[in-house]
C-alpha positions as CSV (number, residue, x, y, z in Angstrom):
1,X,48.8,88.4,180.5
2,X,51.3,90.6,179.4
3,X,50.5,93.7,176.4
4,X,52.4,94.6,173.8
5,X,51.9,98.3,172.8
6,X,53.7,98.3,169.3
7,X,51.4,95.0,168.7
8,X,48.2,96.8,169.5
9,X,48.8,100.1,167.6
10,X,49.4,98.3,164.3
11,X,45.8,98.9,163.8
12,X,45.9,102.0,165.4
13,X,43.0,103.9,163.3
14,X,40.4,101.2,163.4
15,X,40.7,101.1,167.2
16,X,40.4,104.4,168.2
17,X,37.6,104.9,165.9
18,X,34.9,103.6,168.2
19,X,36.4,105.8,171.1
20,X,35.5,108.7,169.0
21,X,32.2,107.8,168.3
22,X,31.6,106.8,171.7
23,X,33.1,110.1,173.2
24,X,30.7,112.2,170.7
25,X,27.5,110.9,172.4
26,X,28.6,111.9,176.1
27,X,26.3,114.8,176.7
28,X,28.6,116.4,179.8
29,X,29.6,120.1,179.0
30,X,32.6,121.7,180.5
31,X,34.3,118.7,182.1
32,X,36.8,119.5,185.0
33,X,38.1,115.6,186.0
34,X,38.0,112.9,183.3
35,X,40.0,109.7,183.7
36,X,40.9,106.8,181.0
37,X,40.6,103.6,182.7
38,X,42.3,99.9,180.9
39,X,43.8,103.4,178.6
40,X,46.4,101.3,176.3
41,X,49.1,103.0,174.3
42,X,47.2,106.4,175.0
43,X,45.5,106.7,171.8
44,X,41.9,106.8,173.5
45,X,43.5,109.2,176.2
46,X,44.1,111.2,173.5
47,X,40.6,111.6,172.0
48,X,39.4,112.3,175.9
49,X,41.9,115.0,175.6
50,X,40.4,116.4,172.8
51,X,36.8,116.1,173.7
52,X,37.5,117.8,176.4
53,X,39.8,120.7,176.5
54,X,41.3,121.9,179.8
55,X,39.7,119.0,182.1
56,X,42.5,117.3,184.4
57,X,43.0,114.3,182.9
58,X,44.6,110.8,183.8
59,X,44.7,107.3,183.0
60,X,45.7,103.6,184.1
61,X,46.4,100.4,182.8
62,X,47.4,97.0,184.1
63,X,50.4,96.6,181.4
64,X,53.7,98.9,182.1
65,X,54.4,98.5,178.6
66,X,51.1,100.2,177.7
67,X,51.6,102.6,180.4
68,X,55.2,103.3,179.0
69,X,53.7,104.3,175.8
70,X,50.9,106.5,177.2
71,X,53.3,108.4,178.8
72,X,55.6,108.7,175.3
73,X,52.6,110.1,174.0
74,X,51.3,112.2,175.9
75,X,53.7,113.5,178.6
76,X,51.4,115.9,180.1
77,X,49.2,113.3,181.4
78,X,49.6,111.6,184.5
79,X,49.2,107.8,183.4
80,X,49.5,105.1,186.5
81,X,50.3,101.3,187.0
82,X,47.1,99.8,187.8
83,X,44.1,97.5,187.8
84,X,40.6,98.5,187.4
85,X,39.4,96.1,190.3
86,X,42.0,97.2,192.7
87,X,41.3,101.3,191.9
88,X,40.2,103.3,195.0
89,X,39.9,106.7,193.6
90,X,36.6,107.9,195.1
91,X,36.6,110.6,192.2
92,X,34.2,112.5,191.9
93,X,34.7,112.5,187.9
94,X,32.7,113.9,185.4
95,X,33.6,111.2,182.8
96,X,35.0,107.7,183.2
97,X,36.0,106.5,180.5
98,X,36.7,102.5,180.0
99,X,37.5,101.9,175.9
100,X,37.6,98.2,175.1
101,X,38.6,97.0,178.6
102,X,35.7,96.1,180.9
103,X,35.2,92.6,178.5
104,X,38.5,91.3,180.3
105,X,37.0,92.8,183.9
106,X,34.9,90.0,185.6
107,X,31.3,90.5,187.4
108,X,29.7,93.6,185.7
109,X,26.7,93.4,188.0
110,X,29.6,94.8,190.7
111,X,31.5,96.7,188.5
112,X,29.2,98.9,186.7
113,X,27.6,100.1,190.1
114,X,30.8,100.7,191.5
115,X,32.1,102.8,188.6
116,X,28.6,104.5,188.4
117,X,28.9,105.6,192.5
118,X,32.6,107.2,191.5
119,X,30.8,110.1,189.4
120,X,29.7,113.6,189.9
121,X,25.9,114.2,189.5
122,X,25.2,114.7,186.1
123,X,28.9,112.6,185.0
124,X,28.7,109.7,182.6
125,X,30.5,106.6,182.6
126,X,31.7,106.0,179.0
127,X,31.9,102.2,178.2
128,X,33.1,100.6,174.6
129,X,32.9,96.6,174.9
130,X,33.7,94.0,172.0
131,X,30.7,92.0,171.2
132,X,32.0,89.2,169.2
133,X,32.9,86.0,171.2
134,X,30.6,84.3,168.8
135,X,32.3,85.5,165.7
136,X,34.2,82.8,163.2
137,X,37.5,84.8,164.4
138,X,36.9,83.9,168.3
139,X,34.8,80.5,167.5
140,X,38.2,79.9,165.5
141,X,40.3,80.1,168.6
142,X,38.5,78.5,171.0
143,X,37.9,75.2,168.5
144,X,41.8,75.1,167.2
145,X,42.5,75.4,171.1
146,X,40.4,72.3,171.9
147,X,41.2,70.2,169.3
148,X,45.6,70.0,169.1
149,X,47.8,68.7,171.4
150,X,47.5,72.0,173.2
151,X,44.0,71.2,174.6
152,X,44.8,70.6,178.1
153,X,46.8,74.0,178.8
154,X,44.6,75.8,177.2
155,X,41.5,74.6,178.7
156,X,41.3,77.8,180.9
157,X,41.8,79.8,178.0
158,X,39.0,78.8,175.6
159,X,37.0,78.9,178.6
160,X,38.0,81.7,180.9
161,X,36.0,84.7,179.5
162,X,34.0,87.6,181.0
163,X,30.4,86.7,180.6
164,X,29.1,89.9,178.7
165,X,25.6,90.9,178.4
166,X,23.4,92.2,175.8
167,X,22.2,95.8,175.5
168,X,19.2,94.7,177.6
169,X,20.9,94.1,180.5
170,X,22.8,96.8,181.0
171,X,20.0,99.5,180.4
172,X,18.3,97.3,182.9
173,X,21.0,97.2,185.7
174,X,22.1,101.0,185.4
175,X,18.6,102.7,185.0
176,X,18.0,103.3,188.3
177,X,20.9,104.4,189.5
178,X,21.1,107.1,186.4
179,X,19.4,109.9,184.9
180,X,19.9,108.4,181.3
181,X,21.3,105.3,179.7
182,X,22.1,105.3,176.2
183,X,23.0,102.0,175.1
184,X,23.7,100.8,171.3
185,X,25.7,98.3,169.2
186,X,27.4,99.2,166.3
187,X,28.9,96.5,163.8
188,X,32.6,98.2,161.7
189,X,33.5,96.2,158.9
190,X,37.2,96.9,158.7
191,X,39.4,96.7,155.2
192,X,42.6,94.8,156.3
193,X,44.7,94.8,153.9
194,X,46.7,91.5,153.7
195,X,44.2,88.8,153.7
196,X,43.8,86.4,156.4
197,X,47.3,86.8,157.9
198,X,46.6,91.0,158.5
199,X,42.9,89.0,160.7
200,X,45.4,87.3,162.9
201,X,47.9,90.1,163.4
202,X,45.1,92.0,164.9
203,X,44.1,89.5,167.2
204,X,47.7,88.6,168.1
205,X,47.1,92.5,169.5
206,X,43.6,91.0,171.7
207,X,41.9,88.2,171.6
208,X,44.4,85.4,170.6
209,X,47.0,86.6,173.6
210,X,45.7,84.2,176.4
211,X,46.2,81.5,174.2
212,X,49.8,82.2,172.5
213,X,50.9,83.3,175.8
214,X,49.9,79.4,177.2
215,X,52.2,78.0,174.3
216,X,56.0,77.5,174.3
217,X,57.5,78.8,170.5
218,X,56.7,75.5,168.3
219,X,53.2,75.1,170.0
220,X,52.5,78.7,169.2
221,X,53.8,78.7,165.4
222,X,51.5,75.3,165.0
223,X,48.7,76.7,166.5
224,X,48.7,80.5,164.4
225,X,49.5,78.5,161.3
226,X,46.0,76.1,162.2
227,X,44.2,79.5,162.8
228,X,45.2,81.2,159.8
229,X,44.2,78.6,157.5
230,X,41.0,78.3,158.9
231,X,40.5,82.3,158.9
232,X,41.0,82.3,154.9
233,X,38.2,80.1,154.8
234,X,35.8,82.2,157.7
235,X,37.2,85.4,156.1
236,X,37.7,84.8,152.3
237,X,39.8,87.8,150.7
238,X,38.1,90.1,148.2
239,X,40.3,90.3,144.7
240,X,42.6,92.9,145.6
241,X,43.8,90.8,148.9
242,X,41.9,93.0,151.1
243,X,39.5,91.1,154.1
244,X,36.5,93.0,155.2
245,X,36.7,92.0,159.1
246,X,32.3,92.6,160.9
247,X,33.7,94.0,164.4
248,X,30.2,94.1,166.7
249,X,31.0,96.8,169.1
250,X,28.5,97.5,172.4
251,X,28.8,101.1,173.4
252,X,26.7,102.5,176.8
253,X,26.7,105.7,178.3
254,X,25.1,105.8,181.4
255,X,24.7,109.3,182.9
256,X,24.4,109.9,186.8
């Protein structure tokens, strides 16, 4: 699936917000290697930067188009081309961090042991997950993708997801292998200003992409125009035009 950058920043302050407050709770002092993994445009590289001051810092992403912006925005930062489940970097880091990513990374049970053997004693691993598959905006897709003309090509689409866990489980798998787990779930209600058609643009920037990117131009105007109509109804505007979008967020930090 290919990103697009300009897409994803349109909404640029409500997505880094939970990369700050996830950042704030990482209790390590005096970081010396910190690395964004799945790190986008650079906006959450940016925070890292921030948070901490005079660490060596990179960051990778699957998309060159993300990657190309990273480096626009931040030139001092070495940013790479490439996948989370093909990285080798032994580290040792003091922080990892992985900012709305690991939901599109498959088999956590793996992943979250391997990322947790890749940091220094007393590093964290700094994890921010969408927790909303069951929202009306993602129930929305997957229904309007079953039920059109579409439904055979985008079987694999309504159906492909990472199977996330609940708070539970991750405390449970990560415990003993760290000092501290700190695991919570946050729900933002964002203003969008725009009504239902400013709901889709965002998710034209996430969750909709492996279904538009499945449709050829007519197919994909048909399908957005189903899915707005039915977010008006899900998401009904308040009297100035503005939707207040519920965005369940999971956020873990688990501490070697």
């Amino acid at each position: 699936m290919s990103w697009s950058a300009s897409q994803y920043v349109s909404f640029e302050n409500e997505r880094t917000r939970p990369v700050r407050d996830l950042l704030a709770a990482v209790p390590v002092a005096g970081a010396r290697s910190v690395v964004d993994i799945g790190c986008g445009p650079g906006n959450s590289t940016e925070v890292l930067a921030a948070r901490f001051p005079g660490a060596a810092i990179a960051g990778f992403d699957s998309s060159p188009d993300m990657i190309a912006a990273a480096r626009k925005r931040l030139p001092e930062v070495r940013f790479e081309l490439s996948d989370i489940g093909a990285w080798q970097d032994p580290g040792p880091f003091d922080v990892i961090l992985a900012n709305a990513v690991l939901q599109w990374v498959p088999d956590h049970a793996a992943l979250f042991p391997a990322l947790i053997a890749k940091l220094a004693p007393g590093g964290s691993l700094a994890v921010q997950m969408p927790d909303n598959l069951e929202e009306p905006a993602h129930r929305l897709m997957r229904e309007i993708a079953e039920d059109g003309p579409w439904a055979a090509r985008l079987a694999d689409a309504a159906q492909a997801r990472t199977v996330r866990h609940d708070a539970q489980w991750y405390y449970r798998e990560l415990r003993p292998a760290c000092a501290a787990v700190d695991v919570w779930r946050t729900t933002y209600h964002h203003p969008l200003a725009g009504g239902a058609h400013a709901v889709v643009e965002w998710f034209k920037g996430s969750g909709l992409r492996p279904f538009l990117e499945a449709l050829d131009d007519t197919e994909r105007a048909a399908y957005l125009e189903r899915y707005e109509t039915a977010i008006a109804q899900a998401y009904p505007a308040l009297a100035d035009g503005t939707v207040l979008l519920p965005f369940p967020r999971l956020f873990i930090v688990a501490t070697r």
